[in-house]
C-alpha positions as CSV (number, residue, x, y, z in Angstrom):
1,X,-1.4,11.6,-2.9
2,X,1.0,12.0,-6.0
3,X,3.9,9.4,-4.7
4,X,0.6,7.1,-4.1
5,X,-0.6,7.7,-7.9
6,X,3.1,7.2,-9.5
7,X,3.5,4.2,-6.8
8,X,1.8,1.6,-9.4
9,X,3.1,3.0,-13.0
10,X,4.3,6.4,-14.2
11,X,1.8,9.0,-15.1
12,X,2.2,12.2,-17.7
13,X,1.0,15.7,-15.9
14,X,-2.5,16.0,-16.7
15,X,-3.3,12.7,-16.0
16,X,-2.0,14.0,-12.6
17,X,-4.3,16.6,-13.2
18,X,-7.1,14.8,-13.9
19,X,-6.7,12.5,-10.7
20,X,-6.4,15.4,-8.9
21,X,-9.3,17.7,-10.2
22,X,-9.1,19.9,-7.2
23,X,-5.6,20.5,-7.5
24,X,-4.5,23.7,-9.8
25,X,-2.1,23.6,-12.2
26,X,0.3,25.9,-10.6
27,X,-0.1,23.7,-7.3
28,X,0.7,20.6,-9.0
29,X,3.7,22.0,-10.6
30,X,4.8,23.4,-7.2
31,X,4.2,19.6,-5.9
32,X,5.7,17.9,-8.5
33,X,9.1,20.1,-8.4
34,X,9.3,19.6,-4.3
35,X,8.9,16.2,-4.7
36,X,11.5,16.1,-7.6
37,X,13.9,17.9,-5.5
38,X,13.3,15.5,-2.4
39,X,14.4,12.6,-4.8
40,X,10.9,11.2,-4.1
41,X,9.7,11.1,-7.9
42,X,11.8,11.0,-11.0
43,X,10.7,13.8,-13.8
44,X,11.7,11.9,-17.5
45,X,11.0,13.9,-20.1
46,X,10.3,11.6,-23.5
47,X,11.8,13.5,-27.0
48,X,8.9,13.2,-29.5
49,X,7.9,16.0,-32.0
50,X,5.8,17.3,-28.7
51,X,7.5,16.1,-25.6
52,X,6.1,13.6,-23.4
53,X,6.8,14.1,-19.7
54,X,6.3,11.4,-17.0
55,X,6.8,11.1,-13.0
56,X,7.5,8.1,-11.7
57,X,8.6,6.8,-8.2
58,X,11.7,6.7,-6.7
59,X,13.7,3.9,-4.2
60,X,13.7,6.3,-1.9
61,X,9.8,7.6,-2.5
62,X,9.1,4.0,-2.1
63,X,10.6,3.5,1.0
64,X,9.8,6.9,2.5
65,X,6.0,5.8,1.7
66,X,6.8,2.6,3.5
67,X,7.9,5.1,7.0
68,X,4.4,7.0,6.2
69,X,2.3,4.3,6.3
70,X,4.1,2.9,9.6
71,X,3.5,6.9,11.4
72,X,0.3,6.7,10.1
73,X,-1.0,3.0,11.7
74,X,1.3,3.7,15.1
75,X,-0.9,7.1,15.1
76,X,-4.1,4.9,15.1
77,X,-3.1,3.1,17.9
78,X,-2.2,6.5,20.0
């Protein structure tokens, strides 16, 4: 549900968090760090006088999304 959220534009944690209400914070940080270290999202932390962080999609999120949604129609069809 995350790669689907970041798919369109980039979005700062509790925004996450908010689209997610179910989700706790501990869960989403869990989430966001396996999907960071799976190269699927991109963490970019802005420098302002409170930093800003944002996940966005990656190449390879976009294309593993792309092998998702193909497992997920031939799985209809079973």
């Amino acid at each position: 549900m995350i790669v689907l959220l970041v798919l369109e534009t980039p979005h700062r944690f509790w925004a996450l968090k908010r689209s997610i209400p179910d989700i706790t914070e501990k869960m989403l940080l869990a989430t966001l760090h396996d999907l960071h270290q799976a190269a699927l999202i991109v963490h970019e932390k802005i420098p302002w006088k409170i930093p800003i962080s944002t996940y966005s999609i990656t190449e390879r999120g976009k294309r593993a999304l792309i092998v998702a949604e193909s497992m997920a129609e031939l799985w209809k069809e079973l």
